[in-house]
C-alpha positions as CSV (number, residue, x, y, z in Angstrom):
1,X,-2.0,-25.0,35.3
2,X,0.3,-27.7,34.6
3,X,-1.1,-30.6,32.5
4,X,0.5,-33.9,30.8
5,X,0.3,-34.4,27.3
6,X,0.5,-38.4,27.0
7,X,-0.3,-40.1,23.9
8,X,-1.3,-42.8,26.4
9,X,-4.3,-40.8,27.5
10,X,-5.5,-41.4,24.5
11,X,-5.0,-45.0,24.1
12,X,-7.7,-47.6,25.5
13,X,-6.3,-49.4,28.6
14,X,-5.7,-52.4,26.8
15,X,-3.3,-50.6,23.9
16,X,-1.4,-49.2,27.1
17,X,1.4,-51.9,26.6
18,X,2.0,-51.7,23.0
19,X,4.5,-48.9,23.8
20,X,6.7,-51.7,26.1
21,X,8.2,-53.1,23.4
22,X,9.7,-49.4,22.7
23,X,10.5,-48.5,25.9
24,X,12.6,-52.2,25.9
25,X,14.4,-51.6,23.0
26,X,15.5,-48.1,24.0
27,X,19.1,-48.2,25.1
28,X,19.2,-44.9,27.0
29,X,16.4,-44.9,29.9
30,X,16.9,-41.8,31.7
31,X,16.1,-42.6,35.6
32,X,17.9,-41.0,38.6
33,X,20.7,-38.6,37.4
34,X,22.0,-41.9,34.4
35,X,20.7,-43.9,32.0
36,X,19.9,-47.2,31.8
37,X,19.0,-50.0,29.4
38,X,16.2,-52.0,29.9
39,X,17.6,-55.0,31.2
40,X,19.2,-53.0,33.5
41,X,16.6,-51.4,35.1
42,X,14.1,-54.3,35.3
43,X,17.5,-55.9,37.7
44,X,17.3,-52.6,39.7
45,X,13.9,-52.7,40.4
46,X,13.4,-56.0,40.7
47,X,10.4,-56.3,37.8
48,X,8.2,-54.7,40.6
49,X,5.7,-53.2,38.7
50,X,4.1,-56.8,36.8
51,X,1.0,-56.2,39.5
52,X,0.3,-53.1,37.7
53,X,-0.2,-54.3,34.4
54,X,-3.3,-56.2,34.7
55,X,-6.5,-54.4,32.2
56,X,-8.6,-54.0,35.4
57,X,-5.7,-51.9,37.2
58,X,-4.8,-50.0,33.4
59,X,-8.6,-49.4,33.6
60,X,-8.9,-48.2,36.9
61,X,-5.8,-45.7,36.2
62,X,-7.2,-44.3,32.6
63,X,-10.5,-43.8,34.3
64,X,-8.9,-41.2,37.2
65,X,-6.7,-39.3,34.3
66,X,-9.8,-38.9,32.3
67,X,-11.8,-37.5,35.3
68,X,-8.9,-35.3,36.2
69,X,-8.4,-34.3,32.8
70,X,-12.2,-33.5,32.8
71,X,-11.6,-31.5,36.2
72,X,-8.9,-29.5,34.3
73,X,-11.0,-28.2,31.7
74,X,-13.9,-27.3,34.2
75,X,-11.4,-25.3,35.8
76,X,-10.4,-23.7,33.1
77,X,-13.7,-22.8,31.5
78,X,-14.2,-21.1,34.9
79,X,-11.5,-19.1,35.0
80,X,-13.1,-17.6,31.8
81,X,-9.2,-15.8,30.5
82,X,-9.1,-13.4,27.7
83,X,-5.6,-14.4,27.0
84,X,-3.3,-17.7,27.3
85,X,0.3,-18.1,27.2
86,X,1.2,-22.0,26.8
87,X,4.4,-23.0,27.7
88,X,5.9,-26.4,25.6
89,X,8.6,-27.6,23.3
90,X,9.0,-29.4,20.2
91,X,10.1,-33.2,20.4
92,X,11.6,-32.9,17.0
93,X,8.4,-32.8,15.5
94,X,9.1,-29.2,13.4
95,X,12.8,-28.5,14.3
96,X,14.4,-30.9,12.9
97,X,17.5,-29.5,12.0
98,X,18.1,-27.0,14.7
99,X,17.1,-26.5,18.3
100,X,16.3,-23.5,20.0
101,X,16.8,-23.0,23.1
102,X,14.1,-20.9,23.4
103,X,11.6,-19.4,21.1
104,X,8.3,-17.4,21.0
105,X,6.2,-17.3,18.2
106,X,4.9,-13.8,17.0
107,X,2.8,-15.2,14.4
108,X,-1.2,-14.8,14.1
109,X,-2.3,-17.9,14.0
110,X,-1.8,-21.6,14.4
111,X,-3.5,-24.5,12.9
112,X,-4.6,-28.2,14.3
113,X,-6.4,-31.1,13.1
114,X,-5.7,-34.4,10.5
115,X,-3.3,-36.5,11.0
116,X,-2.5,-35.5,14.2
117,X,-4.1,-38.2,16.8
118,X,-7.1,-37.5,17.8
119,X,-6.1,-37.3,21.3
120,X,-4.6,-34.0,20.0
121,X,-6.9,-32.6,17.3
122,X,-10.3,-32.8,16.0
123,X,-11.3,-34.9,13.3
124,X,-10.8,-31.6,10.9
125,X,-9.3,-28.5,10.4
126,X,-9.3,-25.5,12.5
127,X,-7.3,-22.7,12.8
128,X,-6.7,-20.4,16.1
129,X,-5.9,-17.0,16.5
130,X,-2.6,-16.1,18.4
131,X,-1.8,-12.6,19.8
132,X,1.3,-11.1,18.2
133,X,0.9,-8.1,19.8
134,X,1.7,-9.6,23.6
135,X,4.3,-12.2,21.9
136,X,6.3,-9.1,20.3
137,X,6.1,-7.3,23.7
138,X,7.6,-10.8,25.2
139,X,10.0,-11.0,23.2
140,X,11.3,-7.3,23.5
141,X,10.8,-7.9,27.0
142,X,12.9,-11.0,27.6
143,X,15.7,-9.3,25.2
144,X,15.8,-6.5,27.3
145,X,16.5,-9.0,30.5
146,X,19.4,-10.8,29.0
147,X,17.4,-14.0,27.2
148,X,18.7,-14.7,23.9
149,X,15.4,-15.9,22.2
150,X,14.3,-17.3,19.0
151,X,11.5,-15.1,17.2
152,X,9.2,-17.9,15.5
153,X,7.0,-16.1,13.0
154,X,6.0,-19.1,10.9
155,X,5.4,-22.8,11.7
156,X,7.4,-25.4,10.2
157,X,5.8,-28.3,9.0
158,X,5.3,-31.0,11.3
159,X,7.6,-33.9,9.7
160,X,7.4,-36.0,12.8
161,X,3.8,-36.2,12.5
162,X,3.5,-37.0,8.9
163,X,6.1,-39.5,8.8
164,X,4.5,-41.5,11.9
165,X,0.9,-41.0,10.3
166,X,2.3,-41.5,7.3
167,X,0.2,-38.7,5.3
168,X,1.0,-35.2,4.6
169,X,-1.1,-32.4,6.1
170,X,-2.0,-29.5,4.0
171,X,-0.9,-27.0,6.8
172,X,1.4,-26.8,9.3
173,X,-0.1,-28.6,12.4
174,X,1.6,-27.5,15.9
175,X,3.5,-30.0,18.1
176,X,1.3,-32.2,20.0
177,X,2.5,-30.1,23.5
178,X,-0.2,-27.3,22.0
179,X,-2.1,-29.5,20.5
180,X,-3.2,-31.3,23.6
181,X,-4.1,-28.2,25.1
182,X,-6.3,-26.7,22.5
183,X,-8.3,-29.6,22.2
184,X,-8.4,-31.6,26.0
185,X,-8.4,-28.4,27.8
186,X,-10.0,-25.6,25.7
187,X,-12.1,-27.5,24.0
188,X,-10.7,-26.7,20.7
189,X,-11.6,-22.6,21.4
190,X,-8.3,-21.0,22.6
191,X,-8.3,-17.7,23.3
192,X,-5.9,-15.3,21.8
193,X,-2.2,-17.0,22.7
194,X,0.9,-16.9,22.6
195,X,3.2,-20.3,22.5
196,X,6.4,-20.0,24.3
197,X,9.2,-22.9,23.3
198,X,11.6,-24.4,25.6
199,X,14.1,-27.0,24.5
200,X,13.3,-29.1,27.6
201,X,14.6,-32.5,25.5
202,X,17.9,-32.1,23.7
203,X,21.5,-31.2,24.7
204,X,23.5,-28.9,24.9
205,X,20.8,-25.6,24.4
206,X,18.4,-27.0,26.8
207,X,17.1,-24.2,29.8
208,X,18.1,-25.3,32.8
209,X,15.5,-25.5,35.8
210,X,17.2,-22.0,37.4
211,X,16.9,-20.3,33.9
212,X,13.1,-22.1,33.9
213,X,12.8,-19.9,37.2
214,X,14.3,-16.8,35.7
215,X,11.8,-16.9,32.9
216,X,9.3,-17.2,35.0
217,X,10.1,-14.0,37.1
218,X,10.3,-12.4,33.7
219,X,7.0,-13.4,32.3
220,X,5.5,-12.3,35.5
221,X,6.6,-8.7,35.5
222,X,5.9,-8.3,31.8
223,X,2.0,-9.8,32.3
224,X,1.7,-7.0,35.2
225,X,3.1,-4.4,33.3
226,X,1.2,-5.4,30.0
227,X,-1.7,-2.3,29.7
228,X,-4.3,-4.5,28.7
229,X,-6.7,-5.5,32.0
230,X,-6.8,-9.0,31.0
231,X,-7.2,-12.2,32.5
232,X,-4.3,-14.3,31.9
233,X,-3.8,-18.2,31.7
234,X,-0.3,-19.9,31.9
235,X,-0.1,-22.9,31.3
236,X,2.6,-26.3,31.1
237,X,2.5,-28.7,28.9
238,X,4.0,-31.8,30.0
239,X,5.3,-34.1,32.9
240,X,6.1,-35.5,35.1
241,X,8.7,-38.2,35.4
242,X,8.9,-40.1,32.2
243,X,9.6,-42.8,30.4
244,X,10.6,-44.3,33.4
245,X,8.1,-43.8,36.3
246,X,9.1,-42.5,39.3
247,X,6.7,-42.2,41.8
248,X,9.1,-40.9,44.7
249,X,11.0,-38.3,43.0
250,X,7.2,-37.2,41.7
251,X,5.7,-36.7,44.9
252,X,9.0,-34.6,46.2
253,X,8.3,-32.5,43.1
254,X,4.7,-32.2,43.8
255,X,5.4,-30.8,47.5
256,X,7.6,-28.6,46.1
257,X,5.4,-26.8,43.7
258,X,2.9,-27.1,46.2
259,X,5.7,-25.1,48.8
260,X,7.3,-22.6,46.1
261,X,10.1,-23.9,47.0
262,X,12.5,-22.8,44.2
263,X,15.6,-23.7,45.5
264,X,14.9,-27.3,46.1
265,X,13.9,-27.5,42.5
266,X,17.2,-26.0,41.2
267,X,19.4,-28.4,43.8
268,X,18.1,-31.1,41.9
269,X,20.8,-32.4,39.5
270,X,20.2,-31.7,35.3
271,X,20.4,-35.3,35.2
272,X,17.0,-35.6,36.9
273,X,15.3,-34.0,34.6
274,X,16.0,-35.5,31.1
275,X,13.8,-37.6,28.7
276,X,9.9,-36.5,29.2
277,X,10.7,-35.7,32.7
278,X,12.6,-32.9,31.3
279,X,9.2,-31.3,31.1
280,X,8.6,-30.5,34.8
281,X,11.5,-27.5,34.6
282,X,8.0,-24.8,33.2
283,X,6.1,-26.1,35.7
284,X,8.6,-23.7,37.6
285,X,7.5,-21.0,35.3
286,X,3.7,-21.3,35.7
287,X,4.7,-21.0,39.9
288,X,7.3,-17.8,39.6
289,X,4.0,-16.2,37.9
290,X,1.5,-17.3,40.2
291,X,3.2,-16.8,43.9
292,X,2.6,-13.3,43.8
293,X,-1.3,-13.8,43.9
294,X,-1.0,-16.2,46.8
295,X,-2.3,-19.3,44.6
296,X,-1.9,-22.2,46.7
297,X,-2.0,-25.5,43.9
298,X,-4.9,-27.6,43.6
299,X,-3.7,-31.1,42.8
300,X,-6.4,-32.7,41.3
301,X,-4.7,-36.0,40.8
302,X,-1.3,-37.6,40.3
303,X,-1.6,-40.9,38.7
304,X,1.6,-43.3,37.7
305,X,0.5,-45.3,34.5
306,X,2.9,-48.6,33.6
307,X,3.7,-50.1,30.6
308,X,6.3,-52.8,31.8
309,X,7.4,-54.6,34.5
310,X,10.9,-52.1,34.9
311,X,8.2,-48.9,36.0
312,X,8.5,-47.4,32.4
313,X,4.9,-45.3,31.4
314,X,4.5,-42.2,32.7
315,X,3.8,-39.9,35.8
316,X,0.6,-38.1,35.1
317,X,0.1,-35.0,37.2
318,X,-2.6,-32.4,37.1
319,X,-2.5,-29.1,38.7
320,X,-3.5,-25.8,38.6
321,X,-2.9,-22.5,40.9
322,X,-5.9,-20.3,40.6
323,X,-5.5,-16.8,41.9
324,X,-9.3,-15.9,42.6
325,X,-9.0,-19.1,44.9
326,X,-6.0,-17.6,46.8
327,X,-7.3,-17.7,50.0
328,X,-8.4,-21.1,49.6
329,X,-6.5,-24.3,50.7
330,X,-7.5,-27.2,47.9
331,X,-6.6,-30.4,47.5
332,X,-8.8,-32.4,45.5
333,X,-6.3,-35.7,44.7
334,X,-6.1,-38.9,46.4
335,X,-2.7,-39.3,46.0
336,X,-2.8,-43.2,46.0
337,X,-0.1,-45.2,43.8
C-alpha cells in the first residue's frame, strides 16, 4: 500500500491553516519542474483556491482522509502479513549531518512514543521488533545487484523531533514516515519489519524515480526467493504532490500506478518530484513488487487538502494493491476535488 503521512491528518480542521503562514514564508515552493516564492505562485494561480478554505469544506476533507485512513487499516488487518517491509526516508529528523542515499536498517528493534505527535505515536512507550534476519539478506541482496547501500544498525536520536517538541526522549524515536505507520495503520502492533530509507528529499544522493523502479525489481526477486512462506507487506510512506497541491499532475500519477506504467513515471522530469512530492518515486517500488501477482490498485480516496489561497497543503492519496484480490477490479474513491 501507499499511504500519506501528513501532520495535517492530525490537526483539527480549523488548525489546518496555521501551517499558511510557513508555506508563505518559504522562498523555494517546488511546483512543476521550478520553484517558486509565494507571491509568485498565488499570481500564477490566480489565488484560486480561497473557496477551499472555508471550516465546513476543511471539515468535509479531514472527515474523507479519516475514513480512508480507517479503510487502510481494515485492509491491512485483513491481509493478516507475517512480515512488513516499510519504505520511507528521514526529513532530517536523525541524519543530520549526512544523507544516505539509501539505507536498510538490520537492527532488532525500533522504538515510538513521547514527544512524537500523537498523530504518530501513542501516548507512551513501545518498542517493536524488526527482522534482521530478512534486512541482512536485503542488504546482501541489493549489494550483489549493484546498490551501494547504507547498513543502519542503530537509530540516531531524533533531534528534529526534540527540538520542535522541545523535550528530550529517553530513546531513539523513528522518523515520523514509520511512525505514522505503526500507529495509523497497524495499530501500534507491527509485525516483524524491516525499514528501508530512501533520500527522497535532499540533493545531490537522492534515488531517482528509474533507480525507485530498479529497487523495486530487486526487492521483488529477493521476497520470492526468501525460504520463509511468509506473507509479505510493502508499504510507502508518503505523498503525493506537496507542499504545493497539484491536483492534475496527481491524478496523471494515480492512472499511472493504477496502469503500471513505468515508463511514464520515469519520463517525468526530477524536477517534478521534489519537496514532499518527492515521496511518490516508492510508490514505484511497492508496484515493481506487486505486478507480478496481477494486483490491480484499489484507490480508496485521493483527497487535496489547502492551506492557502496559492493551492499549498497537500495531496492525500490512499492505495493499496492486494494480491489475493487480483482478479478483482476495485475502485472504492470518488475522486472529487
Amino acid at each position: 500500500m501507499a499511504v500519506p503521512h501528513s501532520g495535517m491528518l492530525g490537526q483539527a480542521p480549523e488548525d489546518w491553516l496555521k501551517n499558511a503562514e510557513r508555506d508563505r514564508n518559504n522562498p523555494e515552493l517546488w511546483f512543476r519542474n521550478r520553484t517558486w516564492t509565494y507571491p509568485e505562485l498565488e499570481q500564477h494561480r490566480g489565488a484560486a483556491f480561497e473557496p477551499y478554505l472555508t471550516l465546513e469544506e476543511r471539515t468535509r476533507r479531514a472527515g474523507r482522509c479519516r475514513a480512508a485512513l480507517d479503510e487502510m487499516a481494515a485492509a491491512y488487518r485483513r491481509a493478516n502479513v507475517d512480515v512488513a517491509i516499510i519504505l520511507g526516508k528521514d526529513q532530517k529528523e536523525i541524519f543530520t549531518h549526512f544523507s544516505p542515499s539509501i539505507a536498510i536498517y538490520t537492527g532488532e528493534e525500533v522504538h515510538n512514543g513521547p514527544p512524537q505527535r500523537s498523530v504518530y505515536a501513542p501516548d507512551h512507550h513501545v518498542t517493536h521488533a524488526c527482522h534482521p534476519g530478512l534486512a541482512t539478506y536485503l542488504v546482501n541482496t541489493f549489494q550483489g545487484e549493484g546498490f551501494d547501500l547504507t547498513d543502519l544498525y542503530a537509530w540516531p536520536e531524533n533531534v528534529w523531533m526534540e527540538s520542535q517538541m522541545k523535550r528530550r526522549a529517553d530513546y531513539p524515536v523513528v522518523p515520523h514516515a514509520y511512525s505514522f505507520v505503526y500507529h495509523q495503520i497497524m495499530g501500534d502492533n507491527p509485525p516483524p519489519h524491516v525499514p528501508v530509507l530512501m533520500n527522497l528529499f535532499y540533493p545531490p544522493t537522492q534515488p531517482s524515480m528509474g533507480r525507485c523502479i530498479e529497487f523495486g525489481d530487486v526487492l521483488r526477486d529477493a521476497l520470492l526467493a526468501w525460504p520463509e512462506d511468509v506473507r509479505v507487506a510493502v508499504i510507502a510512506s508518503g505523498g503525493l504532490s506537496h507542499f504545493v497541491n497539484d491536483e492534475e499532475f496527481d491524478q496523471d500519477i494515480l492512472k499511472k500506478l493504477a496502469d503500471y506504467d513505468y515508463d511514464g513515471l520515469a519520463a517525468i522530469p526530477d524536477g517534478w518530484f521534489q519537496s514532499g512530492t518527492s515521496e511518490i518515486k516508492i510508490y514505484s517500488t511497492v508496484m515493481k513488487v506487486m505486478q507480478h501477482t496481477g494486483a490491480q490498485m484499489t484507490l480508496v480516496d485521493y483527497v487535496p487538502c489547502w492551506r492557502t489561497p496559492a493551492g499549498t497543503g497537500e495531496g492525500m492519496g490512499f492505495m493499496y494493491w492486494n494480491a489475493a484480490d487480483s482478479g478483482s477490479t476495485q475502485q472504492a474513491a470518488n475522486q472529487e476535488s
